[in-house]
KOLSE-32474 format. One record per residue (C-alpha): residue number from 0; chain; y, z, x. Coordinates in steps of 0.25 Angstrom, whole numbers. Each point is the difference from the previous one (the first is absolute). Layout:
BEGIN
NUM A Y Z X $
...
! end
This chain:
BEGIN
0 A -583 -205 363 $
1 A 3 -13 6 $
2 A 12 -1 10 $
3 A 7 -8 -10 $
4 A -1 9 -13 $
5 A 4 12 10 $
6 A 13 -8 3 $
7 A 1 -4 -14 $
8 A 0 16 -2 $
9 A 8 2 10 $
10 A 11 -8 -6 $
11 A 0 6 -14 $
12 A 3 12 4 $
13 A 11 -3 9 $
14 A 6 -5 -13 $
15 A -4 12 -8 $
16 A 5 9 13 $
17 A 15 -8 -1 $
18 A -2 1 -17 $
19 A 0 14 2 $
20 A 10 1 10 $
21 A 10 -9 -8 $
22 A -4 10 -12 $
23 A 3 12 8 $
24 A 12 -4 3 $
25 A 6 -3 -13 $
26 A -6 14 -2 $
27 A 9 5 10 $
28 A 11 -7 -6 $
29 A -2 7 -12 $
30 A 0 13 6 $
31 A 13 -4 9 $
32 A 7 -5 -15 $
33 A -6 13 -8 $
34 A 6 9 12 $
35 A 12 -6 -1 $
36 A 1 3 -15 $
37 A -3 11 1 $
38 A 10 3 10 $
39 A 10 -5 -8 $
40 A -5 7 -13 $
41 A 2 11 10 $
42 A 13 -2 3 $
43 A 4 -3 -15 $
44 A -7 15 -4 $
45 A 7 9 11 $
46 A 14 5 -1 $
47 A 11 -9 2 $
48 A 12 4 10 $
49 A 12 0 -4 $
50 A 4 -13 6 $
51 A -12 -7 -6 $
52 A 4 7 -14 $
53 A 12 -9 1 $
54 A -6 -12 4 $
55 A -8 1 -13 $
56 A 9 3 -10 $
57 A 7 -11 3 $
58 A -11 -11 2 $
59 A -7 3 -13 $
60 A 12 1 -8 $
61 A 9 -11 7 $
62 A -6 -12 -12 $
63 A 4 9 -11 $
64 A 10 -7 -10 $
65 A 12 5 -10 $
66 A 4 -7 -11 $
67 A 15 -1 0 $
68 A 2 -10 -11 $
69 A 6 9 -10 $
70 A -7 -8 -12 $
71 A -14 3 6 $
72 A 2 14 3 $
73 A 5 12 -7 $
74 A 12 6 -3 $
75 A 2 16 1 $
76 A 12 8 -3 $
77 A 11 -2 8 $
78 A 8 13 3 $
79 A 14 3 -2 $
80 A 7 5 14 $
81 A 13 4 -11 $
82 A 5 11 3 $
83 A -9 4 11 $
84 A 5 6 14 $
85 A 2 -11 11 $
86 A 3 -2 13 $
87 A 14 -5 4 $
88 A -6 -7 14 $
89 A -10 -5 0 $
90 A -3 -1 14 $
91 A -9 -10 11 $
92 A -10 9 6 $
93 A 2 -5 14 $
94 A -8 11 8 $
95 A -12 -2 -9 $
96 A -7 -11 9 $
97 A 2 13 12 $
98 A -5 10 -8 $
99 A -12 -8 -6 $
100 A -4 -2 14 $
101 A 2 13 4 $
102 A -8 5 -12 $
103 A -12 -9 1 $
104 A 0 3 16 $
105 A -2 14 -4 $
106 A -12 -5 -10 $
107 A -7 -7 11 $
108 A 1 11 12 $
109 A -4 10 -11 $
110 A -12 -11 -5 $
111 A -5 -2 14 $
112 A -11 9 9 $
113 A -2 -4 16 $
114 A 6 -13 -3 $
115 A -9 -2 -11 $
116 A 3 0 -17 $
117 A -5 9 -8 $
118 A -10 -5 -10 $
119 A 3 10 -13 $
120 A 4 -9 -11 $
121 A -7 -9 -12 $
122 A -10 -10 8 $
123 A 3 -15 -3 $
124 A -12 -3 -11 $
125 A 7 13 -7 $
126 A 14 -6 0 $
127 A -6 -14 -2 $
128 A -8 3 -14 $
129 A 12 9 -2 $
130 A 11 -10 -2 $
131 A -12 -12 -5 $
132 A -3 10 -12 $
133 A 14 6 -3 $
134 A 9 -11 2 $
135 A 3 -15 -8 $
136 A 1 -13 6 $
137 A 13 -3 -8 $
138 A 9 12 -7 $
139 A 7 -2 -12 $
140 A 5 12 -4 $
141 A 8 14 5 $
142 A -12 8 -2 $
143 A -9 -9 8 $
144 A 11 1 11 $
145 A 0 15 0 $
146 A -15 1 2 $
147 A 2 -13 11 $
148 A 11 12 7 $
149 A -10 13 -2 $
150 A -13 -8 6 $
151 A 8 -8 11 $
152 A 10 9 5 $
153 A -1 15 -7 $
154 A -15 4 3 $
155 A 0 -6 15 $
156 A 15 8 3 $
157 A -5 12 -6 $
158 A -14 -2 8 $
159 A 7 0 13 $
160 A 12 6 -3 $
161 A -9 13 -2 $
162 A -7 -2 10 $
163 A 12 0 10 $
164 A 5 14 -9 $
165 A -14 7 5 $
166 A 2 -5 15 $
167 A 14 4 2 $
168 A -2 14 -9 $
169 A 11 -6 -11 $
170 A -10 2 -12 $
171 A -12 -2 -8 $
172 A 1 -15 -5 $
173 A 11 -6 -6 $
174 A -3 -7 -13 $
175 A 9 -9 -11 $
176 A 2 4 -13 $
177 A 6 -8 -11 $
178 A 12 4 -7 $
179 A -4 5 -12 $
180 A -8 13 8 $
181 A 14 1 9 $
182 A 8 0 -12 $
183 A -7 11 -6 $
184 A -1 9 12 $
185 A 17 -2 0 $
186 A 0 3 -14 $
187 A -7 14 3 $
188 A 9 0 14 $
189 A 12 0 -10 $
190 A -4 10 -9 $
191 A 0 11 13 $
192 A 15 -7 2 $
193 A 8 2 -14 $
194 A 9 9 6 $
195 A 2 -10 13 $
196 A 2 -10 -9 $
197 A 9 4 -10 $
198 A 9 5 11 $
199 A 0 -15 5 $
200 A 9 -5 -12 $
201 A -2 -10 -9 $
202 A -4 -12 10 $
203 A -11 6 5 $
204 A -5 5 -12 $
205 A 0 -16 -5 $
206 A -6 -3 10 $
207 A -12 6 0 $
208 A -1 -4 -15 $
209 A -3 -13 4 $
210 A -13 -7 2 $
211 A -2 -9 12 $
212 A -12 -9 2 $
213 A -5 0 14 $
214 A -14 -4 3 $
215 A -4 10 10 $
216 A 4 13 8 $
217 A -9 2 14 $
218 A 1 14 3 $
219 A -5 8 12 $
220 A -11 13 -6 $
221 A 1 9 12 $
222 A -14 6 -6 $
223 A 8 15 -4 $
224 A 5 -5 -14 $
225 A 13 -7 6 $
226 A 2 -15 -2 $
227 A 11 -5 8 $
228 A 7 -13 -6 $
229 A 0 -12 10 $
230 A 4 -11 -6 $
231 A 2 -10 -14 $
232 A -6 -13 -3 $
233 A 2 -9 -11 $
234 A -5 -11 -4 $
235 A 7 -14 -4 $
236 A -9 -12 -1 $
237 A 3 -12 5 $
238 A 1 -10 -11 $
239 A 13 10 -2 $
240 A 5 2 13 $
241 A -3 -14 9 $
242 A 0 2 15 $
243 A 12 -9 -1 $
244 A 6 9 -9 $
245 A -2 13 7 $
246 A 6 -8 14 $
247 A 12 -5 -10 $
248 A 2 13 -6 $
249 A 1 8 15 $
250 A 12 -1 9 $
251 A 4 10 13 $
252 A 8 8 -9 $
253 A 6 -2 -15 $
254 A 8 9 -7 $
255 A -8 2 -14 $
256 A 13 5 -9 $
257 A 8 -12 4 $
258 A -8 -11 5 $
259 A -11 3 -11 $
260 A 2 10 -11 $
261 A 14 -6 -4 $
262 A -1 -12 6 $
263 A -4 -8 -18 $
264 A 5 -15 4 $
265 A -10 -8 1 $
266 A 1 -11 10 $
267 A -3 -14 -6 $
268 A -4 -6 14 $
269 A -14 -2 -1 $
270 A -3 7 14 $
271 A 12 11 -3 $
272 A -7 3 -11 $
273 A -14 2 5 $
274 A 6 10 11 $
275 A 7 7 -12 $
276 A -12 2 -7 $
277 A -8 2 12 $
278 A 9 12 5 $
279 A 0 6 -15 $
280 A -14 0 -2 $
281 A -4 6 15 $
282 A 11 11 -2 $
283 A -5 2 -14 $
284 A -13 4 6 $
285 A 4 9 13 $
286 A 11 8 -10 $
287 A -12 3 -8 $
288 A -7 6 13 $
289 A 12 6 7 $
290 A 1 9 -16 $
291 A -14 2 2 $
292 A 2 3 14 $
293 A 13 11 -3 $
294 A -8 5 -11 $
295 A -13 5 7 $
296 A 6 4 9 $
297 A -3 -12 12 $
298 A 4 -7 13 $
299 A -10 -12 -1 $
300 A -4 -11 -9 $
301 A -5 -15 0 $
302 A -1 -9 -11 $
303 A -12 -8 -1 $
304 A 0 -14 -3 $
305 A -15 -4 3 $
306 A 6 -12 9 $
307 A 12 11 5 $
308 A 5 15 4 $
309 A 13 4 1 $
310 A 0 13 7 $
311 A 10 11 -4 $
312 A 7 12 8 $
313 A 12 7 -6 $
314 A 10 4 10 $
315 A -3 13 9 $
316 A 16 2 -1 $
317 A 5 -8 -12 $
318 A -9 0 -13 $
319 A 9 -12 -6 $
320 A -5 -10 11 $
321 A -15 -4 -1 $
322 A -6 -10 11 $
323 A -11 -9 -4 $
324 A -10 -9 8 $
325 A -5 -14 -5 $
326 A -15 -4 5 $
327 A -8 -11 -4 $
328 A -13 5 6 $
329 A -8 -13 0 $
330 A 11 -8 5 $
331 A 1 11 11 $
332 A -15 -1 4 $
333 A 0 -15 1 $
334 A 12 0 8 $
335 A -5 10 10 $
336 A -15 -8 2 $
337 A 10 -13 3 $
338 A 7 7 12 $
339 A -14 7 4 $
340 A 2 13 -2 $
341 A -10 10 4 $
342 A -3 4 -14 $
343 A 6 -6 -11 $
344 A -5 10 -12 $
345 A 12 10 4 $
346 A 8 -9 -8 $
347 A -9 1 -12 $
348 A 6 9 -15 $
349 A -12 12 5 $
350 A 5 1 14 $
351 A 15 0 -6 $
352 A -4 10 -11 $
353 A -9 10 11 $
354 A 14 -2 9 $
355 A 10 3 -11 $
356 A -8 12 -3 $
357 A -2 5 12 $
358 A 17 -1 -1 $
359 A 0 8 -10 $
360 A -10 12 6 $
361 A 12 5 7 $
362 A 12 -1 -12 $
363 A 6 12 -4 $
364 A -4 7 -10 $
365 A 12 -2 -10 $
366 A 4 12 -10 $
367 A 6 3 -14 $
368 A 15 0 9 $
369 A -2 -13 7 $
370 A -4 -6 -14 $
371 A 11 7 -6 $
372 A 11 -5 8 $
373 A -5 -14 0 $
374 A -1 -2 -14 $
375 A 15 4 -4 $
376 A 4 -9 12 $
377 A -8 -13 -3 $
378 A 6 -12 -6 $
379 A -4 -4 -15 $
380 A -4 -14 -4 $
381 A 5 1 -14 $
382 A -1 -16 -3 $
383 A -15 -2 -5 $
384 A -2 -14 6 $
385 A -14 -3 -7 $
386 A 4 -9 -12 $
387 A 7 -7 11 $
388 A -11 -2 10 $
389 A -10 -5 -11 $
390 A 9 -11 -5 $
391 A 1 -6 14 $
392 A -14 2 2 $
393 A -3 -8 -11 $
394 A 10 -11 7 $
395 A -5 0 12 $
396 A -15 -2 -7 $
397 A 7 -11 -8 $
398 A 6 -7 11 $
399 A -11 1 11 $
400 A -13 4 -3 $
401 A -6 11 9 $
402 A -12 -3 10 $
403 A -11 4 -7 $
404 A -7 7 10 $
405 A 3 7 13 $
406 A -9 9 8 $
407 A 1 14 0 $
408 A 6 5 14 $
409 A -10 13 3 $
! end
């Protein structure tokens, strides 16, 4: 081989040497971006801790929408407070910011190992395909709303509500059930009463006639055949009770028999007006849950509005004053990423609801006496306001056509 073909030579494979070498090292580029997915498949499959599980409840359900214009969405029953038991306060909850603290402190020491979380709950591709295949991009009725609230906020409180029960040696698991079941189980629960009952008189008696719609009953199964009653929720969908209603419809303190109940002159202001019907429409709904509430019996409630939660206590001293708590959980979140906080999703419904619960593990147990005494004590609301509140809703839809869609606030 001449000196010139062997330089030649020489030279194509110094390009094949630098083709291969360019070829490997977009091999080890694949490899480097198929490691990386697969670490991150890896992280989506394992379990999730439990500030991670709020963290993803809330980013993949933050885009969901409700439909709040009342000609797009259905209408169910409205019902009645008339002639149920209602508070006479009703009461600002001001230590509810310190107790929520206190509670989800406790959650986070009790959730942590050697300064490390525990991973125990759903991994993020779970919660991920969870709430894509269950949940709508856009609700338009109560029923989608209900399933919206058992997917987004029952199923996770339940998951690590039980999970904090097993660790501190309260109970099994703790579970919601809807209020059809719960009122079956009171049903049979009366029946062992008859003679409690009949002693009670004629209110109590009533009383317990009536049927009152609540969505759900999260209850404590201590695993030995005793369910302990933690708490109350109900369900009002937003394109019934607005965030600007629910806000207009809450002060510090309001006396229900006279600022509410009896209170049939209809201001013709318009914004006197809208606080009016504001104020009768929210106390409408908690005096359906503090009956509920007297009825069970139960210290803690919240009603549900899918963009807020009001969160209940009836008073340890005086069962005629009931404090409440107004959040707006997405408004919260974004509020608390603005001032840089830590950790924004302590804000979010999940962490409020796993809080609230963790209120509710250490209520007393209330008896047949205590629900006794507060029934014959309690205030009536004897006016039914219904026929009243959907007249000016119809106004109101007249006069200025609701926004058609606001986001959920999970």
């Amino acid at each position: 081989m001449s000196a010139e073909s062997l330089h030649q030579r020489i030279k194509e494979l110094e390009r094949e040497n630098k083709g291969l070498e360019r070829e490997n090292k977009g091999l080890e580029r694949e490899n480097k971006e198929l490691e990386r997915e697969n670490e991150d498949l890896r992280r989506e499959k394992r379990e999730s801790t439990f500030n991670e599980v709020l963290e993803y409840y809330h980013e993949y359900s933050k885009n969901i929408k409700v439909e709040t214009d009342r000609k797009k969405s259905t209408q169910g029953e409205t019902t009645s407070p008339q002639g149920r038991s209602c508070p006479t306060i009703l009461k600002e909850w001001t230590s509810f910011p310190a107790e929520y603290d206190a509670a989800m402190a406790r959650v986070l020491d009790t959730l942590q190992r050697d300064n490390d979380e525990i991973r125990c709950f759903e991994s993020k591709i779970f919660i991920k395909q969870l709430i894509d295949r269950e949940t709508k991009e856009k609700l338009a009725s109560e029923e989608d709303l209900r399933i919206q609230s058992h997917i987004l906020l029952d199923m996770p409180t339940s998951m690590i509500a039980s999970e904090l029960a097993r660790l501190w040696d309260r109970g099994a698991k703790v579970v919601f059930r809807n209020h059809d079941n719960f009122d079956e189980e009171m049903l049979h629960a009366q029946h062992s009463h008859d003679a409690a009952t009949a002693e009670a008189g004629p209110d109590l008696i009533e009383f317990k006639k009536k049927s009152v719609p609540i969505d759900q009953i999260c209850l404590l199964d201590d695993g030995n055949e005793h369910m302990q009653r933690l708490f109350l929720a109900g369900l009002k969908p937003p394109h019934k009770m607005t965030v600007d209603t629910m806000y207009s419809g809450l002060d510090k303190e309001i006396n229900l028999p006279n600022d509410i109940i009896n209170s049939l002159k209809i201001p013709h202001d318009p914004h006197e007006k809208h606080v009016y019907t504001s104020k009768q429409m929210v106390c409408a709904a908690i005096t359906q849950a503090y009956d509920y509430m007297l009825r069970s019996p139960i210290m803690y409630a919240c009603v549900i509005t899918g963009e807020t939660i009001v969160f209940l206590r009836i008073d340890g001293k005086d069962t005629n004053i009931l404090h409440h708590y107004l959040i707006e959980p997405l408004q919260a979140v974004k509020a608390a990423a603005e001032i840089q906080k830590p950790f924004p999703f302590h804000n979010t419904a999940l962490a409020h609801m796993v809080a609230f619960t963790v209120l509710a593990f250490d209520a007393p147990e209330l008896d047949h006496n205590w629900q006794t005494k507060a029934i014959s004590k309690s205030a009536k609301w004897k006016v039914d306001p219904d026929v009243l509140l959907s007249q000016l809703h119809e106004e109101q839809t007249k006069e200025t056509p609701p926004p058609s869609i606001a986001r959920i606030r999970f």
